[in-house]
C-alpha positions in Angstrom: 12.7 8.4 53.4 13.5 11.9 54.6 11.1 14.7 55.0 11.7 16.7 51.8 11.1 13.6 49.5 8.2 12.6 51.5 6.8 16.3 50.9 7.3 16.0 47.5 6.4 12.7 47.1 2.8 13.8 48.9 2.4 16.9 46.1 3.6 14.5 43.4 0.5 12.5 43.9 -2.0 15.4 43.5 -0.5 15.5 39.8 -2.3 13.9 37.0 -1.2 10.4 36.2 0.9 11.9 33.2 2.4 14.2 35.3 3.5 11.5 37.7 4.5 9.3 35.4 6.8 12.1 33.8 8.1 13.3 37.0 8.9 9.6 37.6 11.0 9.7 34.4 13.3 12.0 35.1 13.5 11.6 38.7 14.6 7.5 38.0 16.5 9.0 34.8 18.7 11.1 37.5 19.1 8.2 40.1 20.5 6.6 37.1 22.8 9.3 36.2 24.6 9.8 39.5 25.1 6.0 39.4 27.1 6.2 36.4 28.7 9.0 37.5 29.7 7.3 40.8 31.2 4.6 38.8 32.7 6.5 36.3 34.7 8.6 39.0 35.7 5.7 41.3 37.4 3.9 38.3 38.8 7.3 37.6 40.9 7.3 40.7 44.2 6.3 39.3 44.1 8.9 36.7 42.9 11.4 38.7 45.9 11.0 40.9 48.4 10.9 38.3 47.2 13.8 37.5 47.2 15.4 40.9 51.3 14.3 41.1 51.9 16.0 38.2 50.1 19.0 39.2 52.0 19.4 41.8 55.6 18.3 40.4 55.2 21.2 37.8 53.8 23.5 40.7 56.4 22.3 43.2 58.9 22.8 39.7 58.1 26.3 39.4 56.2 25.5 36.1 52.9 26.5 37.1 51.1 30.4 37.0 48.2 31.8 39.5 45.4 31.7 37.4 44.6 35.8 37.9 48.3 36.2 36.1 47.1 34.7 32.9 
């Protein structure tokens, strides 16, 4: 465990049991989330470089404008 979530692990338990419990909520509510989003984004990876060639076909193309020209 590193020191920052052992610090706040250590003020965490000063809280009132409904306190903890709530902090625990969201805190295993966000572990979850980045887990989806991990797996949501690996299977992603063929899109996300089709997408990337095409980007840079059209920019390579001359098809593309810088964003401050808009």
């Amino acid at each position: 465990m590193t020191q920052a979530l052992t610090s706040a692990v250590a003020v965490a338990t000063k809280l009132p049991p409904e306190e903890q419990d709530v902090l625990a909520a969201i805190l295993l509510e966000e572990i979850a989330s980045e887990q989806r989003w991990s797996v949501s984004f690996a299977r992603s990876e063929t899109v996300l470089e089709a997408l990337a060639s095409e980007a840079l076909a059209d920019f390579v193309a001359g098809k593309t404008k810088p964003l401050d020209n808009l």
